[in-house]
C-alpha positions in Angstrom: 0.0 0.0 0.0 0.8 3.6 -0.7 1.7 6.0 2.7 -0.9 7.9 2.0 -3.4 4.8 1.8 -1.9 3.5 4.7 -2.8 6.9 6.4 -6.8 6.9 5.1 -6.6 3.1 6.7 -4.8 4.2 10.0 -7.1 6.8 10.1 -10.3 5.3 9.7 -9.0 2.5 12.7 -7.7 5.3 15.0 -11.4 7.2 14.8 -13.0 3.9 15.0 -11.3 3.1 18.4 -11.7 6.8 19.4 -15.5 6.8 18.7 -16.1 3.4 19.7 -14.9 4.2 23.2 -17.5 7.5 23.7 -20.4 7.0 21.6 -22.9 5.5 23.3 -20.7 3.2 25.8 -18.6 5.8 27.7 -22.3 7.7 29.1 -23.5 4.0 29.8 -20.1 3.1 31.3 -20.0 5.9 33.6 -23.6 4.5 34.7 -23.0 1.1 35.3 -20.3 2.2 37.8 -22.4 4.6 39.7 -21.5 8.4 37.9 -24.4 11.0 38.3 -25.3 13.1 35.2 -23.5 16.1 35.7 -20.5 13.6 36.6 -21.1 11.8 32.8 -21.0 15.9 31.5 -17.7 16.6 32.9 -15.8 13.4 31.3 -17.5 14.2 27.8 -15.9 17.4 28.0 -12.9 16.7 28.5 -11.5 15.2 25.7 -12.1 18.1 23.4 -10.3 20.3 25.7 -7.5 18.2 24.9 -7.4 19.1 21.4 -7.9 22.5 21.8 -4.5 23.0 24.6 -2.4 20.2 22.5 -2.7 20.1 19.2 -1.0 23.6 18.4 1.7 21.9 20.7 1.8 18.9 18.6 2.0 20.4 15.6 5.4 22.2 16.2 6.6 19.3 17.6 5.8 17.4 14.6 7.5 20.0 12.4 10.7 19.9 14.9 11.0 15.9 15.1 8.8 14.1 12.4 5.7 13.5 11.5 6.1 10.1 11.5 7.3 9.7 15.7 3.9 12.0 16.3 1.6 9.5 14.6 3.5 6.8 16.5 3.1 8.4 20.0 -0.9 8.8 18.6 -0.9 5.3 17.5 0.6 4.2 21.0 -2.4 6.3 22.8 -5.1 4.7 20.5 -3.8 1.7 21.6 -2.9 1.5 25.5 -6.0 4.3 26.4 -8.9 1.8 25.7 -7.4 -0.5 28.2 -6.8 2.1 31.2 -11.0 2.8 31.0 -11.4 -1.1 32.4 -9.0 0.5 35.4 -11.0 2.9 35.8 -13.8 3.3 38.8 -14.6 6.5 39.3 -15.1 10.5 37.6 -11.7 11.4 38.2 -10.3 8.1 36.8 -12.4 8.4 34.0 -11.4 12.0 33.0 -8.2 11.1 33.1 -8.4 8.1 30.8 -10.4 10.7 28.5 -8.0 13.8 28.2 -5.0 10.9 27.5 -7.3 9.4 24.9 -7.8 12.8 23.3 -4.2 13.4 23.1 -4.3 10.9 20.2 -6.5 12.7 18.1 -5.4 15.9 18.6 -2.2 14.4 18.0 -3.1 12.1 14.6 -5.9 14.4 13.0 -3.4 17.7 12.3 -0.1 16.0 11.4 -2.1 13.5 9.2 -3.6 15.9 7.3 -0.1 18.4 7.3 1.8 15.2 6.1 -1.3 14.8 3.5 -0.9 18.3 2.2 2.9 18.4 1.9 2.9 15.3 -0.3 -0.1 16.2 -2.6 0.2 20.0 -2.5 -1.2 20.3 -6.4 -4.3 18.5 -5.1 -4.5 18.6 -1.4 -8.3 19.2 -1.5 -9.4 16.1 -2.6 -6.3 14.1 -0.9 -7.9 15.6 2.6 -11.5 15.2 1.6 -10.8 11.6 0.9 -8.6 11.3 4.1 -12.0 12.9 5.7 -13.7 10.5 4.5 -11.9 7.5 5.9 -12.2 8.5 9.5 -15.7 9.3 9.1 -16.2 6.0 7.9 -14.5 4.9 11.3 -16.9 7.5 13.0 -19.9 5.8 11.3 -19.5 2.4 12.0 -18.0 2.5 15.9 -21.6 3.8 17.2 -23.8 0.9 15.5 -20.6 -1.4 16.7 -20.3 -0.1 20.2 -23.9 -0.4 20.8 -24.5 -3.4 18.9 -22.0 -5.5 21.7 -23.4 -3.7 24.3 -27.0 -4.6 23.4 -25.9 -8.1 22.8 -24.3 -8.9 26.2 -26.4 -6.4 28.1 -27.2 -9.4 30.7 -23.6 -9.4 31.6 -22.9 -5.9 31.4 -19.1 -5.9 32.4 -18.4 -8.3 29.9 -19.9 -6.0 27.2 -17.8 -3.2 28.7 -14.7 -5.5 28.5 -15.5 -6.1 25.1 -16.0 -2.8 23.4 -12.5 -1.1 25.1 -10.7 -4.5 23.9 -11.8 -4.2 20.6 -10.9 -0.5 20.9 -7.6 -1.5 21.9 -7.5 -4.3 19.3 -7.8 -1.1 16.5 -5.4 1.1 18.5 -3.0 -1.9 17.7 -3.9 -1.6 14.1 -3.2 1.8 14.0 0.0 1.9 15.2 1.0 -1.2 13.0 0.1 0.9 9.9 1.9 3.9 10.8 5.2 1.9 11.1 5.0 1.0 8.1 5.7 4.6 7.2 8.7 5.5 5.7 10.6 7.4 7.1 11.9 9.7 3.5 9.9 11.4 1.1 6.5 11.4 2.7 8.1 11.7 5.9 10.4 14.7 6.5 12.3 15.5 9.5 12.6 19.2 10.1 16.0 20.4 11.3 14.9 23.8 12.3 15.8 24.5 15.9 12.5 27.3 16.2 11.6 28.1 19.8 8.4 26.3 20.5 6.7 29.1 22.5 8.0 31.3 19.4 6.5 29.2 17.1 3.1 29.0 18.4 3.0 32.9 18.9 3.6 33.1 15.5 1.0 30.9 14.7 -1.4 31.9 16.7 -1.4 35.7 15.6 -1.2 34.7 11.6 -4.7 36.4 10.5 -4.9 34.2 7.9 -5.1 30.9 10.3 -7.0 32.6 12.5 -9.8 33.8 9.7 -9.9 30.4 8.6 -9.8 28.7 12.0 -12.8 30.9 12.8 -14.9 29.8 9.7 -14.2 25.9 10.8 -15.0 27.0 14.7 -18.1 28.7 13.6 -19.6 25.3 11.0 -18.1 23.5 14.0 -20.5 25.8 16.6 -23.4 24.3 14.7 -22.7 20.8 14.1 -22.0 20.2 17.4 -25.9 22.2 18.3 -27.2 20.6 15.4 -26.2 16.6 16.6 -27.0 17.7 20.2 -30.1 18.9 20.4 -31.8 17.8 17.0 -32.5 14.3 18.2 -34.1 16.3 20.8 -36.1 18.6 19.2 -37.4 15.7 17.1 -38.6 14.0 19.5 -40.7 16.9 20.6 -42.5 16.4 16.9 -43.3 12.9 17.1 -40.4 11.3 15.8 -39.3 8.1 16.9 -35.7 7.0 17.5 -35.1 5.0 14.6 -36.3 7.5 12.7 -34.3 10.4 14.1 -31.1 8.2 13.7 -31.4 7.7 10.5 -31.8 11.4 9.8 -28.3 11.8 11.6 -26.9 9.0 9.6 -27.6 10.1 6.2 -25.9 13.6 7.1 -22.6 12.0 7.7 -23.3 9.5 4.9 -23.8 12.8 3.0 -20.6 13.9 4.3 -18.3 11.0 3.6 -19.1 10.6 0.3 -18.8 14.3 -0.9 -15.9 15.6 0.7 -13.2 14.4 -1.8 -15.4 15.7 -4.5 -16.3 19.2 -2.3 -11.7 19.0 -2.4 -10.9 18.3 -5.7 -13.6 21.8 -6.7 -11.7 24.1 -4.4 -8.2 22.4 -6.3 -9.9 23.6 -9.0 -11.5 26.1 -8.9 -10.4 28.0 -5.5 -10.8 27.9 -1.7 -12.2 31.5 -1.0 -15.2 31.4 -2.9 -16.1 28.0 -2.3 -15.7 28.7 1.8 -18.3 31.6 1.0 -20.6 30.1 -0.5 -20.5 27.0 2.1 -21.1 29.3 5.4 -24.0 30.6 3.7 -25.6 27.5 2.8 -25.0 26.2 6.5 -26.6 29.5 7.8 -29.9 28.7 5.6 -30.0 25.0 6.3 -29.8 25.3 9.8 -32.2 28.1 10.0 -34.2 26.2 8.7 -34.4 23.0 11.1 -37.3 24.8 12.5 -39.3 23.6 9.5 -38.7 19.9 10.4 -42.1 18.4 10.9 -41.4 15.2 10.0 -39.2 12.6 8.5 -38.9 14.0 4.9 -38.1 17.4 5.6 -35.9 16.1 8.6 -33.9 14.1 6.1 -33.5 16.8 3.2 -32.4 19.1 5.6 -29.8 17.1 7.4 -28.4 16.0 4.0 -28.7 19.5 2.7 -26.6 21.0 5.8 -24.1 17.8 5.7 -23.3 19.0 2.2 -23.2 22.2 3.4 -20.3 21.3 5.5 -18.7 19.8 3.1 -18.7 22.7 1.2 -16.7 24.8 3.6 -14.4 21.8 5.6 -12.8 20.4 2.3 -11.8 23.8 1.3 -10.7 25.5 4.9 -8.2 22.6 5.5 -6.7 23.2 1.7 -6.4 26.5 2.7 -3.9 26.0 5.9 -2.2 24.2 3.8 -1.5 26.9 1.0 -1.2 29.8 3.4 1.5 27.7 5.6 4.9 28.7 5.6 8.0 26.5 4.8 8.5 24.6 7.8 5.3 25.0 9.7 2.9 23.1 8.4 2.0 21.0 11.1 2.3 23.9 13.7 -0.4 25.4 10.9 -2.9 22.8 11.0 -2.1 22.5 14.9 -3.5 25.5 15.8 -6.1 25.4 13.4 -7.8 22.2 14.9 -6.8 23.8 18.3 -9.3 26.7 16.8 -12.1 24.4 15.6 -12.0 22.2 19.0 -12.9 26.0 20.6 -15.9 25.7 18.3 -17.3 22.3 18.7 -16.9 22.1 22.4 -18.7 25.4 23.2 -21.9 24.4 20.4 -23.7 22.4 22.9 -22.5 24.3 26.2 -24.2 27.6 24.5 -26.7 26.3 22.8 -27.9 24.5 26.3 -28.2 27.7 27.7 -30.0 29.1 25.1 -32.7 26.0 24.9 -32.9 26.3 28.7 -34.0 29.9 28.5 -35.4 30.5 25.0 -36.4 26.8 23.8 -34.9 24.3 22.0 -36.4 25.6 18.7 -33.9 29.1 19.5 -30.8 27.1 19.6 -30.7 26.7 15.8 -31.4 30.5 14.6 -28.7 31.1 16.6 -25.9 28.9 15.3 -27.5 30.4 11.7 -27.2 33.4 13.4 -23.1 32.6 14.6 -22.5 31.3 10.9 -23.9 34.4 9.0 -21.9 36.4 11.7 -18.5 34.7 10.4 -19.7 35.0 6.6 -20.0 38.9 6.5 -16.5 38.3 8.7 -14.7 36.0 5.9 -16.3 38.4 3.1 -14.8 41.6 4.5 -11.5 40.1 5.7 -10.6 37.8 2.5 -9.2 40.4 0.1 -7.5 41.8 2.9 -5.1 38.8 3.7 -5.3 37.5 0.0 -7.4 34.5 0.9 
């Protein structure tokens, strides 16, 4: 296999084990050994935290020493971290176990996809958007696997715990196998720069461009995370059933995974900026328009019609850290722009709770429409400026 197949592969197996591990075991977990509700909040929020404080970090550190030994450290987490949950036995164990298990991601997602876009540079829209793809794929299946072992062995609950975080582990060990297989020229460059880390990220982190960009990804991030919180939700309140409403969430990421390399290989083509503008606006409108969801057909053409709304703007955004990174930096680059998107997806749901608490549940999607037309008239007055 091609290194960069053996990356899509790796990929898909490192979200797999990632997802498999939260979604739905960890809440049901936490249950089984006696964590309250708010308890069950706090460990689901920390693993996003760890993306937003490490991957910056892990970025320049992949540009310093290798992509390749940052993917391996990853690849060791995906492993060994599904193991530690079994050792686990209370909220402080468990939060533990989850910001070390979101070290991997924050670690694999950015130097994947800097590695991605140094080797494909003339095409690195669709060569991310099918990298996308492949861990989506991973992000599709772990749920329906997770629960269906669960489900299965649900008299013997500890044995279907047991079960999931081995075969977690099982793909961590997967992972890891792949990425040694690596090599270590061409695709995989050592830097020899001797850059001051903190110097580094300050650079980073002030770069308007990154940041512009970042905040476009934050903001589609904002109402993904509102949209698969509080949808299911919401249709519930209209009558839905659950089957129903998970197949509305399905097709969205089905929607997703197959258009993103396509959603690349236009901005390759035909340019980033424009395509980005066009996608907030189209994410604005969809998710406006959720409100409209009275039933299962609507509910479907909407999710579909916001997942390729997505699409849209995340093929291009990435492509575009990628072209505006400097020699040297690219990991650092797509670092602290997964640092700036974590920001997003993390504080979705925490707003949007508030804002269902007070205002309804109904409220929470004008305002993420609201957020995203906010960062369109930002991208459209800033673009020219920085050349985007």
């Amino acid at each position: 296999m091609s290194p960069y197949v053996l990356m899509c592969i790796s990929g898909a197996f490192a979200i797999f084990s990632s997802t498999m591990a939260k979604s739905p075991v960890l809440p049901l977990y936490a249950s089984y050994l006696g964590v309250g509700p708010l308890g069950i909040g706090i460990i689901a929020s920390v693993s996003p935290i760890a993306g937003i404080t490490c991957s910056a970090l892990a970025g320049v550190f992949a540009d310093r020493y290798g992509g390749k030994r940052m993917l391996t450290v990853a690849s060791v987490i995906f492993f060994t971290a599904p193991l530690l949950y079994l050792l686990a036995v209370n909220v402080v164990l468990l939060s533990l176990v989850r910001f070390y298990h979101g070290l991997a991601t924050a670690i694999m997602i950015p130097v994947s996809m800097a590695l991605i876009s140094s080797t494909y540079a003339a095409k690195k829209g669709e060569a991310l958007g099918m990298f996308s793809s492949a861990t989506l794929a991973g992000r599709f299946i772990a749920p329906i696997a997770g629960g269906a072992v669960v489900g299965y062995l649900a008299s013997t609950p500890r044995l279907g715990f047991n079960t999931v975080y081995l075969i977690c582990s099982v793909s961590g060990l997967i992972t890891l196998v792949l990425i040694s297989q690596l090599p270590k020229d061409n695709i995989i460059k050592v830097q020899a720069t001797r850059t001051d880390v903190v110097k580094a990220l300050k650079e980073l982190t002030t770069h308007r461009g990154i940041l512009l960009t970042g905040g476009v990804e934050a903001a589609v991030l904002f109402s993904y995370g509102t949209f698969e919180t509080f949808l299911p939700v919401y249709l519930i309140n209209k009558g839905m059933n659950p089957y129903e409403i998970g197949a509305v969430l399905s097709a969205q990421i089905i929607s997703l995974a197959l258009t993103k390399p396509v959603m690349g290989k236009l901005s390759d083509k035909y340019g980033r900026s424009s395509q980005i503008t066009v996608g907030i606006l189209l994410c604005a409108i969809f998710i406006g328009l959720i409100i409209y969801a009275n039933g299962i057909i609507a509910a479907m053409v909407l999710s579909i019609a916001f997942g390729l709304s997505i699409s849209v703007v995340t093929s291009a955004t990435s492509a575009l850290i990628g072209d505006m990174s400097l020699k040297g930096q690219l990991s650092s680059s797509m670092g602290v722009f997964a640092s700036i998107m974590d920001i997003g997806h993390t504080t979705g749901p925490l707003v949007s709770g508030i804002i269902a608490a007070y205002f309804g549940i109904g409220k929470v999607f004008i305002v993420s429409a609201a957020v995203l037309l906010i960062m369109f008239s930002t991208f459209i007055t800033y673009r020219s400026r920085l050349s985007l």
